[in-house]
C-alpha positions as CSV (number, residue, x, y, z in Angstrom):
1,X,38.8,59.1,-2.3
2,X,38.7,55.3,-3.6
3,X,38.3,54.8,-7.0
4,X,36.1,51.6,-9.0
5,X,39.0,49.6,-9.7
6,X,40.8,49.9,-6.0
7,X,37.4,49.0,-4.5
8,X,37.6,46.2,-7.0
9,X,40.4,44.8,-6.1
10,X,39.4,45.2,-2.5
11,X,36.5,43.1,-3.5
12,X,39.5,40.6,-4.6
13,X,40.7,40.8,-1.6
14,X,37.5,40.1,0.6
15,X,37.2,36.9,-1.9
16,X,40.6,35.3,-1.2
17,X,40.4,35.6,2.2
18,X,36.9,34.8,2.5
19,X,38.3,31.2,1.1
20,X,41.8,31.4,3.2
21,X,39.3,31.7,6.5
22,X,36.5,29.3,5.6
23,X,36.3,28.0,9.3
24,X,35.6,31.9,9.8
25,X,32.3,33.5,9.3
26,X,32.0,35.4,5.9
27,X,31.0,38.9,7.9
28,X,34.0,38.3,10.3
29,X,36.2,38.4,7.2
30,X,34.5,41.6,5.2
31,X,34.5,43.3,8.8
32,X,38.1,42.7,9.3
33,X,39.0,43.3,5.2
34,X,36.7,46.8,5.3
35,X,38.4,48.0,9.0
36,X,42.1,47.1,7.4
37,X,40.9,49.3,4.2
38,X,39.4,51.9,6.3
39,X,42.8,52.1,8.1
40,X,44.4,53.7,4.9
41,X,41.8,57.1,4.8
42,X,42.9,59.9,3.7
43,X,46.7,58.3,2.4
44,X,47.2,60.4,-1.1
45,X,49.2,57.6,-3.0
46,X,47.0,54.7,-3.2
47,X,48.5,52.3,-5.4
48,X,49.3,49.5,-2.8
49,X,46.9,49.8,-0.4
50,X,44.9,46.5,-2.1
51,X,48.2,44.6,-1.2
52,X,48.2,46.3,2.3
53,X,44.5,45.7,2.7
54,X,45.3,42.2,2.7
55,X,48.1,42.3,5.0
56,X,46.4,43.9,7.2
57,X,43.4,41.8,7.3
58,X,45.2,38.5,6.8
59,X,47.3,39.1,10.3
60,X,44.0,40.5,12.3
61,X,42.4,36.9,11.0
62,X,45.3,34.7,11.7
63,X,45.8,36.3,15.1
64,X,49.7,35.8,14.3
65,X,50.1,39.5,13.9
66,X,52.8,38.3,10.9
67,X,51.1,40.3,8.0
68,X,51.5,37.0,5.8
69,X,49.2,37.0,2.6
70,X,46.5,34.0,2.6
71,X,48.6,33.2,-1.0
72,X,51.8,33.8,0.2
73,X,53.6,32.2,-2.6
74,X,52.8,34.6,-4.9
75,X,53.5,38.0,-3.1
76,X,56.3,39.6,-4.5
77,X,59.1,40.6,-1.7
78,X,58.0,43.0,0.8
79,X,59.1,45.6,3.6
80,X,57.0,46.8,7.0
81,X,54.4,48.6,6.8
């Protein structure tokens, strides 16, 4: 069940990399940011899946496959998925 501030945040999400892929239309970007959320159904402890969202969605944009946040700077160290 998603809550108003995840969606939120998703909606954060969708923005950055709406601006990361601006060569990209805007619907190819909330279709790949909505599949990468959808991928995380049913998962109980929700309190990273914004982050993994936009992993998720980054890497199915970039067609690298590397996960790499549109900001990477500012992502805090990470593991896999």
């Amino acid at each position: 069940m998603e809550d108003a501030d995840e969606r939120r945040q998703i909606g954060e999400v969708q923005e950055r990399l709406i601006a990361a892929y601006a060569d990209q239309p805007t619907q190819t970007v909330a279709d790949a940011v909505e599949a990468a959320y959808r991928h995380f159904d049913g998962i109980r402890v929700r309190d990273f899946v914004p982050l993994l969202v936009e992993r998720r969605a980054n890497a199915a944009l970039s067609g690298n496959g590397s996960g790499a946040m549109a900001d990477s700077h500012l992502a805090p160290p990470h593991h896999d998925e």
